[in-house]
VOMARDO-630109 format. One record per residue (C-alpha): x, y, z; chain. Coordinates in nm, 4 decimals. Layout:
<paros>
<paro u="X" v="Y" w="Z" c="A"/>
...
</paros>
This chain:
<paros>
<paro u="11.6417" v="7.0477" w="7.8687" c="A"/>
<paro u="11.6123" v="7.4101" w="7.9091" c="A"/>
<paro u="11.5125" v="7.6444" w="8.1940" c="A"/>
<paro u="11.3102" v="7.8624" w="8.0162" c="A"/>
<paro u="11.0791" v="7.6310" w="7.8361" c="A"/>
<paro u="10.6923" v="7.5963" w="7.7563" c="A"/>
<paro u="10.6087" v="7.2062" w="7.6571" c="A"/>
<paro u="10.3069" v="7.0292" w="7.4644" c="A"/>
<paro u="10.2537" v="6.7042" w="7.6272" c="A"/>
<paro u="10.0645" v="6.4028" w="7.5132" c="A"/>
<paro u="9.9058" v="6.1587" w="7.7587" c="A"/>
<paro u="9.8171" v="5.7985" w="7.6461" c="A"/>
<paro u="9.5657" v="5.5750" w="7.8324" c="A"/>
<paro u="9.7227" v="5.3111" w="7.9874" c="A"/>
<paro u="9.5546" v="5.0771" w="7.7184" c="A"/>
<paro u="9.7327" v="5.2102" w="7.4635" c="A"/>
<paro u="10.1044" v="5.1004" w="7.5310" c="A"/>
<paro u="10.1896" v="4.7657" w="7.4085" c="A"/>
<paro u="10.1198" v="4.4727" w="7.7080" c="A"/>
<paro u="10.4789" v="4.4828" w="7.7936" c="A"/>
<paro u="10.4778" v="4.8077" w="7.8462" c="A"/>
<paro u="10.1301" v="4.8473" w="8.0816" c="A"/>
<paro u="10.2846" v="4.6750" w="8.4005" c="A"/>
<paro u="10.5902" v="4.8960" w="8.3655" c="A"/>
<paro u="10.4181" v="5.2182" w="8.3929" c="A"/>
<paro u="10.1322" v="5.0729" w="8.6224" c="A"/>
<paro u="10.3550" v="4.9792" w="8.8911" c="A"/>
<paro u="10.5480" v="5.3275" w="8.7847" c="A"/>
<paro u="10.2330" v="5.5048" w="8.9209" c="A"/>
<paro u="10.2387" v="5.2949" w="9.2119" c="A"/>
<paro u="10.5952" v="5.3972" w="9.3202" c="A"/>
<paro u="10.6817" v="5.5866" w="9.5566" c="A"/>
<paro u="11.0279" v="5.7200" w="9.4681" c="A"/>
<paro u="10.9000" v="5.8499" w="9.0956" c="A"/>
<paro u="10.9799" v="6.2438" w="9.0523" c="A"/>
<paro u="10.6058" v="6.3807" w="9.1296" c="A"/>
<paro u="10.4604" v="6.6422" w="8.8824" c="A"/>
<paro u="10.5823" v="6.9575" w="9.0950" c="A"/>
<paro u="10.9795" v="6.8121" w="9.0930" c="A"/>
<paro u="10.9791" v="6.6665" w="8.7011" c="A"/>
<paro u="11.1208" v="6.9880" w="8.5211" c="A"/>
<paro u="11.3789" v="7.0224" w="8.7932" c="A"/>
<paro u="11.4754" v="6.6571" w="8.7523" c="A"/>
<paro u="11.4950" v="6.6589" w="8.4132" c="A"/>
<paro u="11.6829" v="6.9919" w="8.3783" c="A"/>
<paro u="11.9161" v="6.9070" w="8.6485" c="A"/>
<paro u="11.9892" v="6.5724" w="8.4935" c="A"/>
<paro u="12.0901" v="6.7452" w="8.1266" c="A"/>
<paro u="12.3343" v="6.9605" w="8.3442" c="A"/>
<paro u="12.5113" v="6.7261" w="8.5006" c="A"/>
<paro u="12.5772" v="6.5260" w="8.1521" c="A"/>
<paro u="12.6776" v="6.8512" w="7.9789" c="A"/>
<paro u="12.8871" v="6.9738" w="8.2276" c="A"/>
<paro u="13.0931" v="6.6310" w="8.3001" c="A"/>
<paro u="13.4589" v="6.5931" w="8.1264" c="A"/>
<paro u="13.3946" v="6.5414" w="7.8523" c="A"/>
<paro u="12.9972" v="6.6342" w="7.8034" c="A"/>
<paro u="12.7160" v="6.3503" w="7.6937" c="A"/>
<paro u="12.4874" v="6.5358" w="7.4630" c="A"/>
<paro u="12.2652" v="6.2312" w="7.4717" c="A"/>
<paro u="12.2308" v="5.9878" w="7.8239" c="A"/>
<paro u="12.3404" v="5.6378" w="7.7787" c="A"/>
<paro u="11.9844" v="5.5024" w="7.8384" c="A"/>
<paro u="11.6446" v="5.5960" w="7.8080" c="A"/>
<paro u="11.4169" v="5.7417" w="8.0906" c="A"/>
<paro u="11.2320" v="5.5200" w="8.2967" c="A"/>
<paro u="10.9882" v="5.8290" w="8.3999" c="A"/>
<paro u="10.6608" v="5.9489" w="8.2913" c="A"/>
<paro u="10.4604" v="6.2474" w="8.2941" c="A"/>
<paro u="10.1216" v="6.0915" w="8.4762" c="A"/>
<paro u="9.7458" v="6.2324" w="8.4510" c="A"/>
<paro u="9.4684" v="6.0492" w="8.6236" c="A"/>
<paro u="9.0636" v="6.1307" w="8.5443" c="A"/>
<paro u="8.8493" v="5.8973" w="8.7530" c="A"/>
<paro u="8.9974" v="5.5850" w="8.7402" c="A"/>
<paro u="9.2128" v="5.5921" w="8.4286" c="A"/>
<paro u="9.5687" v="5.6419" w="8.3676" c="A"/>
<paro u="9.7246" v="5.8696" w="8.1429" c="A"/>
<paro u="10.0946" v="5.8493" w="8.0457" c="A"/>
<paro u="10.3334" v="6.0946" w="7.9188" c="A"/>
<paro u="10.6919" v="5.9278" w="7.8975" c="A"/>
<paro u="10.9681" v="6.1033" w="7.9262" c="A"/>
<paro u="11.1554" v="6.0240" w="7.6178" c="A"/>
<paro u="11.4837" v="6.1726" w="7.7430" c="A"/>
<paro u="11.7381" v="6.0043" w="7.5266" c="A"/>
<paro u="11.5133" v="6.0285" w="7.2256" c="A"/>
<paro u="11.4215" v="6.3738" w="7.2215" c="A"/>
<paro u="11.7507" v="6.5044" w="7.3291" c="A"/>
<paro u="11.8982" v="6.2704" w="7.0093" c="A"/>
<paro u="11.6371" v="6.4897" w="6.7964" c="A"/>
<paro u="11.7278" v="6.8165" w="6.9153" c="A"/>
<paro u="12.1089" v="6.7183" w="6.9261" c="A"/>
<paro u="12.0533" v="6.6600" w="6.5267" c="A"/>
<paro u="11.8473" v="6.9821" w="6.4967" c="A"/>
<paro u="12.1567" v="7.1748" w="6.6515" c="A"/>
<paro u="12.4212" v="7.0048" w="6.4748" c="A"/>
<paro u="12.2557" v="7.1027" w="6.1425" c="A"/>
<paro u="12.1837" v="7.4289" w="6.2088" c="A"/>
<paro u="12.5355" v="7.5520" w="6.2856" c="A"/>
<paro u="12.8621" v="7.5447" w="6.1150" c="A"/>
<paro u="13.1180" v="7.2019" w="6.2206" c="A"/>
<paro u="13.3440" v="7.4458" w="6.4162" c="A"/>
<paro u="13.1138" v="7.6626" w="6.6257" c="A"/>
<paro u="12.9508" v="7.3173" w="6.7024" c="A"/>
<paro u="13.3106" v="7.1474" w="6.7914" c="A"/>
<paro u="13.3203" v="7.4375" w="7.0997" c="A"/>
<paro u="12.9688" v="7.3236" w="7.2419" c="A"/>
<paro u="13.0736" v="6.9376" w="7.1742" c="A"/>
<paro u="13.3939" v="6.7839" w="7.0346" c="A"/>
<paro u="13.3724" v="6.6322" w="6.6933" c="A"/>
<paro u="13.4839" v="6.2618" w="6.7759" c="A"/>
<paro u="13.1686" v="6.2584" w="7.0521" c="A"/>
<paro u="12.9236" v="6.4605" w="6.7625" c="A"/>
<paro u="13.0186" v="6.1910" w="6.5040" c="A"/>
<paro u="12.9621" v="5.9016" w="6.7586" c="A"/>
<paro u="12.6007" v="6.0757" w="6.9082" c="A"/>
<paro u="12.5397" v="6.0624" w="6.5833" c="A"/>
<paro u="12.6358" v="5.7127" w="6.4897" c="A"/>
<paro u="12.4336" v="5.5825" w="6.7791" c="A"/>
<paro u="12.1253" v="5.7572" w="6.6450" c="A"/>
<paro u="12.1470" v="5.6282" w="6.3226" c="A"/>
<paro u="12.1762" v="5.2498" w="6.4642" c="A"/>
<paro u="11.8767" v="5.3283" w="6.6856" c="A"/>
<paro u="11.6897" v="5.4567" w="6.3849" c="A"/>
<paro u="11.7177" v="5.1326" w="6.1765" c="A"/>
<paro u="11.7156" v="4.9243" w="6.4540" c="A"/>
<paro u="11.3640" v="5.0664" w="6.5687" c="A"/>
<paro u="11.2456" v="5.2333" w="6.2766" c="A"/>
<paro u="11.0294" v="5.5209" w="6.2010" c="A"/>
<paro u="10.7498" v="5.4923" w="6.4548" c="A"/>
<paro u="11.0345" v="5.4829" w="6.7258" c="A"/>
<paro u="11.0965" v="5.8608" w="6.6738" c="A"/>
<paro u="10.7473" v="5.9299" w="6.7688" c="A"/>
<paro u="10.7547" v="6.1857" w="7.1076" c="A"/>
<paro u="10.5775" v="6.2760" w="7.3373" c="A"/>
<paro u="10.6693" v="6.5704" w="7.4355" c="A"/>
<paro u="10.7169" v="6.8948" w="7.2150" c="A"/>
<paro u="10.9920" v="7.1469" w="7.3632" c="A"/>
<paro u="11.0186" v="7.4955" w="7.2699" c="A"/>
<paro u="11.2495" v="7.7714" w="7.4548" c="A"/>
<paro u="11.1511" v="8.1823" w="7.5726" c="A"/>
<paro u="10.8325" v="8.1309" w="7.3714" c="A"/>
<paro u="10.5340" v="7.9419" w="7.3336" c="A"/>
<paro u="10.4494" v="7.8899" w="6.9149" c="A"/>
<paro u="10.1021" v="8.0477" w="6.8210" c="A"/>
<paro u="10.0059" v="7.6651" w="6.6946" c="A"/>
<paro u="10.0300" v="7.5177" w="7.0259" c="A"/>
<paro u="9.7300" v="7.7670" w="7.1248" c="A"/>
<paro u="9.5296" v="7.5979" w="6.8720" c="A"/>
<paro u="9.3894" v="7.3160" w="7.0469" c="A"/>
<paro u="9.3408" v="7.4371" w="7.3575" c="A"/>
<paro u="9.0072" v="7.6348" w="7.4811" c="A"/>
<paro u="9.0066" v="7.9725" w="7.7006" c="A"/>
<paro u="8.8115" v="7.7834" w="7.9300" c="A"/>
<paro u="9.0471" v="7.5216" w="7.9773" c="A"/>
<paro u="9.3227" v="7.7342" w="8.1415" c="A"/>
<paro u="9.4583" v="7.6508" w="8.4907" c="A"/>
<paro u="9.6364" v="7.9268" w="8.6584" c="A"/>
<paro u="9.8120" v="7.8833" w="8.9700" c="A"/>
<paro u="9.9740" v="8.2299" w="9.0946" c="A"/>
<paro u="10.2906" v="8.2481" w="9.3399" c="A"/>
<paro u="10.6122" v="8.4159" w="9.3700" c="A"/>
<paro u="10.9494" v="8.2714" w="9.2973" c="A"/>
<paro u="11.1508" v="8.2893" w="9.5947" c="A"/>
<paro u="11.5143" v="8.4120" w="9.5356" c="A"/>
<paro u="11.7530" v="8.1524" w="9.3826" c="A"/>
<paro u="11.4474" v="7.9267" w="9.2919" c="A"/>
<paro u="11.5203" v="7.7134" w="9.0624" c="A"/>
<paro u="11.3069" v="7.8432" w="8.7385" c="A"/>
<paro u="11.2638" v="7.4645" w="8.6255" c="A"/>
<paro u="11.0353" v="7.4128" w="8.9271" c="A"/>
<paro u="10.6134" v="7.4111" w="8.8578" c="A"/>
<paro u="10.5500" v="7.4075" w="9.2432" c="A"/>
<paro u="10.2998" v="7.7015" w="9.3003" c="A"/>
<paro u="10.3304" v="7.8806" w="9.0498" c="A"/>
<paro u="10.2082" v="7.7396" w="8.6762" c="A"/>
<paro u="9.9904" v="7.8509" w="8.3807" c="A"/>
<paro u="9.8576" v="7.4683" w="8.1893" c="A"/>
<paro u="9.6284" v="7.3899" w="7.9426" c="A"/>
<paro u="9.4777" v="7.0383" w="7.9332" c="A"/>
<paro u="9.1709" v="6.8926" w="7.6833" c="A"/>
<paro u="9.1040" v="6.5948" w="7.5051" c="A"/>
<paro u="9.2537" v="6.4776" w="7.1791" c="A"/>
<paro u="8.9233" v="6.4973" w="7.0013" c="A"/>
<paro u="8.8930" v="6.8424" w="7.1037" c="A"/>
<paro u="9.2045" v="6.9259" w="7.0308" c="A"/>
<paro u="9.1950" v="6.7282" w="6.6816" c="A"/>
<paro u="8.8500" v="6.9104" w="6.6185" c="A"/>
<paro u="9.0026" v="7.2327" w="6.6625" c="A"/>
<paro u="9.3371" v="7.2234" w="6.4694" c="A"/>
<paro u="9.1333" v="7.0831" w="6.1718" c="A"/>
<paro u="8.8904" v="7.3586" w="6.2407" c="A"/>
<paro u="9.1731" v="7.6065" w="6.2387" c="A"/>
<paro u="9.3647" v="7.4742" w="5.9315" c="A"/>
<paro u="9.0020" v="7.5093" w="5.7529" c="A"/>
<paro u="8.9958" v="7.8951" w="5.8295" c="A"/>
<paro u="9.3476" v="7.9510" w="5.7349" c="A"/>
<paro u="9.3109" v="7.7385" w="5.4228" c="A"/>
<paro u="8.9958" v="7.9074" w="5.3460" c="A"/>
<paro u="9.0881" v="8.2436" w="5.3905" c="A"/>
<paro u="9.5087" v="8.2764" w="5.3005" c="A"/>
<paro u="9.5092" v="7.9616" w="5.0595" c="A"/>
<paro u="9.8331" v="7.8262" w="5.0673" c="A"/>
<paro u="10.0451" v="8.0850" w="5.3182" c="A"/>
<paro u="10.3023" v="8.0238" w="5.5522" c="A"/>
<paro u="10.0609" v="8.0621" w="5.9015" c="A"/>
<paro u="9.9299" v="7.6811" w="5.8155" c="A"/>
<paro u="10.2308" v="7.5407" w="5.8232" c="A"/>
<paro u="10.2697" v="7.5144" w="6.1685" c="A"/>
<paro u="9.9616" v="7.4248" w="6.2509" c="A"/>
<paro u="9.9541" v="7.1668" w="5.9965" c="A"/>
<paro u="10.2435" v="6.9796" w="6.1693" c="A"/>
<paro u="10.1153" v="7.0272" w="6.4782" c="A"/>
<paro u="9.7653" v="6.8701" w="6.3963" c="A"/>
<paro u="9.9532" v="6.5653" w="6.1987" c="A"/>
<paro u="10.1412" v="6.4895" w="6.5036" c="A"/>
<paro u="9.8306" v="6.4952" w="6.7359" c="A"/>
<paro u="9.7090" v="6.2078" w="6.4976" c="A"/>
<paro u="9.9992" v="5.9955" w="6.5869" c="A"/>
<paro u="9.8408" v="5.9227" w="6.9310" c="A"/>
<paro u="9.5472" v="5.7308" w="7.0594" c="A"/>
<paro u="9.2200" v="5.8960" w="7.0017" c="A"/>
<paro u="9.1511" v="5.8837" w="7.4034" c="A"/>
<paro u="9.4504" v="6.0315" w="7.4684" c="A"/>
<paro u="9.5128" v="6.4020" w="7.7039" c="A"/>
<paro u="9.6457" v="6.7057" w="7.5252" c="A"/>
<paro u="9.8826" v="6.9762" w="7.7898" c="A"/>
<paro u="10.0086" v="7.2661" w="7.7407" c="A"/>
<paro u="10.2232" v="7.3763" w="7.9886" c="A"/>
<paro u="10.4200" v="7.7240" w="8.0123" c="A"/>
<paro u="10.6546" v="7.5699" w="8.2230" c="A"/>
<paro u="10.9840" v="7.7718" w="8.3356" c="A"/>
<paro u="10.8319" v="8.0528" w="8.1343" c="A"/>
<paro u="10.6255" v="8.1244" w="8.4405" c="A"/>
<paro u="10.9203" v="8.2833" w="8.5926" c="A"/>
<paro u="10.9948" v="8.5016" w="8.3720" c="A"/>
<paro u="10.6531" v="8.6414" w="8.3699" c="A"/>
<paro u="10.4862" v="8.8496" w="8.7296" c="A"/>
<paro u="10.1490" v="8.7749" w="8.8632" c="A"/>
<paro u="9.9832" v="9.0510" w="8.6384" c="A"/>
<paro u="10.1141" v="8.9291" w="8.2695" c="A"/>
<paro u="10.0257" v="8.5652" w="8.3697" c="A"/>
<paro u="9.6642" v="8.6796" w="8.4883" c="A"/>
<paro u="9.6652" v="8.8629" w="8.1626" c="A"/>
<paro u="9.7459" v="8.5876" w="7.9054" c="A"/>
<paro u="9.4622" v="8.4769" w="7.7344" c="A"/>
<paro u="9.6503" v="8.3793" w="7.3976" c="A"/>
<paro u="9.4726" v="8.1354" w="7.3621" c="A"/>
<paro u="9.1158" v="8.2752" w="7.3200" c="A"/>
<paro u="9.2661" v="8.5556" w="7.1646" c="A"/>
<paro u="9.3866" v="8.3216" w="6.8956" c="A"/>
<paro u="9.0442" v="8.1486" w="6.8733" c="A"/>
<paro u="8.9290" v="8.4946" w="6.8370" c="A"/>
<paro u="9.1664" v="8.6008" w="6.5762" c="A"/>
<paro u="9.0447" v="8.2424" w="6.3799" c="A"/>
<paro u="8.6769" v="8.3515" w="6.4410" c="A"/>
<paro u="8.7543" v="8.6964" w="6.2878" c="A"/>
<paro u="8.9100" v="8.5593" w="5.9840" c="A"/>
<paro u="8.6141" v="8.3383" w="5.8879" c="A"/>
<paro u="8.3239" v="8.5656" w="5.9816" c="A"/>
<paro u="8.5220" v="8.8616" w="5.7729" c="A"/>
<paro u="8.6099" v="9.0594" w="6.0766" c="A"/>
<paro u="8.9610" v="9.1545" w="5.9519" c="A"/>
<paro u="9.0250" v="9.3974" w="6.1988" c="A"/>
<paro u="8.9315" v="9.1869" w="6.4967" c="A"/>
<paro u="9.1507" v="8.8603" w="6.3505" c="A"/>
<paro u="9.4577" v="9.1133" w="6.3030" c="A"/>
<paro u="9.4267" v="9.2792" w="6.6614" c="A"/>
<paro u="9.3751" v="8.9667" w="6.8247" c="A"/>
<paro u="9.6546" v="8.7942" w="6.6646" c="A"/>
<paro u="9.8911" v="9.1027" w="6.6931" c="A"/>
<paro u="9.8466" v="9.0869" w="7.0610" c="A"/>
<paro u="9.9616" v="8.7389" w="7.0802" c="A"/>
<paro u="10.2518" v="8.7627" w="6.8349" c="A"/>
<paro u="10.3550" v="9.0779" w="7.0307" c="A"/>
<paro u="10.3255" v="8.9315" w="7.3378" c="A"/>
<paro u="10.5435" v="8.6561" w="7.2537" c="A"/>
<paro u="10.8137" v="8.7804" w="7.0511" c="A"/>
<paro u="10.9049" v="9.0482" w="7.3759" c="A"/>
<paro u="10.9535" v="8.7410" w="7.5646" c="A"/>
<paro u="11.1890" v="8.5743" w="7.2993" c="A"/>
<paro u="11.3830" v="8.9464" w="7.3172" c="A"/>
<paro u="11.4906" v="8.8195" w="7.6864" c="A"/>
<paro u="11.6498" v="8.5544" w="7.5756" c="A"/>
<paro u="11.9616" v="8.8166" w="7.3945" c="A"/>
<paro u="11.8724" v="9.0255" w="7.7214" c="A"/>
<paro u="12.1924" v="9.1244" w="7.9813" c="A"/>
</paros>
């Protein structure tokens, strides 16, 4: 769980959750001691400390998260779990594979990497494949150009206020930038966008992304709630650059470009997001 982190979010309808699991997050929503929506990053973040920081570190808590992400529209619910053991077991595996055994023994000693490991692979054959299923997509000092893809210009929610020194970055509480649409929108649009690229650069590397993410949006219940959230990225970011990201509809933009053969339109509009977001990756090597 990092500070500076955007997140794609999927809400469920209640209906959707097996009957065992409905009363659980029913009478979730009814509690009164949950994290609420403007406290969940700091929770979560300040959780993933305290477990990495202990003697020796837990790369991966004991049990899963009883919390939830929650949406409501009218009268239905809308769940998001947390997923906290599962995703940080995925992103544990991601790490250890991407770096060499003894850089990796400095973050987290061997004997604990071999048995986070070990305890993954029970889980895995224990619950199988459709157990791995999240959630909740993390990415850190960016936002991917495929998570603009489902998402509408019009759908943007903009809430504008300064961090107050100290603030913890992980908190949303007046100040966030969040997407939010339906999954058939948001299915409609990644197939429509995979259909441009497809049409227009074959087999490149740009569809890949948005191939995965459109395959994983399929996972989930056709009535479900698609978020994006910029999360602790809104604090690295002043009241002018948030008020001026529209990556989004410049993305649609660059996507309506391509197909109508407006080449230099697509390539301005996209170079303005790609630029956009690979200064804000920079501060991540920044003093």
């Amino acid at each position: 769980m990092l500070p500076y982190a955007a997140y794609l979010r999927v809400y469920e309808p209640l209906t959707a959750f097996a009957e065992s699991e409905r009363k659980v997050w029913a009478d979730y929503a009814d509690s009164s001691d949950r994290p609420r929506r403007a406290n969940a990053l700091q929770a979560e973040h300040g959780e993933s400390v305290r477990r990495l920081l202990g003697m020796p570190p837990h790369p991966v808590p004991a049990q899963e998260s009883p919390n939830a992400y929650l949406r409501r529209v009218e009268d239905r619910l809308y769940v998001c779990p947390w997923q906290t053991r599962l995703r940080s077991w995925l992103a544990f595996s991601r790490l250890r594979g991407s770096i060499p055994v003894k850089l990796m023994d400095r973050f987290v000693p061997n004997t604990i990497a071999e048995q986070t490991a070990d305890d993954f692979d029970r889980y895995k054959r224990a619950a199988g494949s459709d157990a791995l299923r999240t959630h909740i997509r993390t990415t850190a000092w960016h936002v991917p150009p495929s998570w603009f893809v489902p998402f509408d210009g019009n759908e943007r929610w903009l809430v504008l206020g300064a961090s107050a020194p100290g603030q913890d970055v992980t908190t949303a509480t007046g100040r966030n930038l969040i997407y939010v649409t339906s999954m058939a929108q948001a299915r409609r649009r990644a197939a429509r966008a995979l259909q441009v690229l497809r049409r227009n650069l074959g087999d490149a590397v740009p569809n890949i992304d948005v191939e995965d993410v459109a395959r994983w949006l399929e996972e989930f219940h056709p009535h479900s709630l698609v978020e994006l959230d910029y999360g602790g990225l809104v604090h690295l970011m002043d009241d002018e650059a948030l008020q001026a990201d529209q990556s989004v509809a410049e993305l649609s933009a660059a996507l309506t470009g391509l197909d109508t053969g407006q080449e230099e339109l697509a390539y301005a509009m996209y170079q303005r997001v790609i630029l956009r977001w690979k200064s804000m990756q920079l501060l991540e090597s920044s003093n």
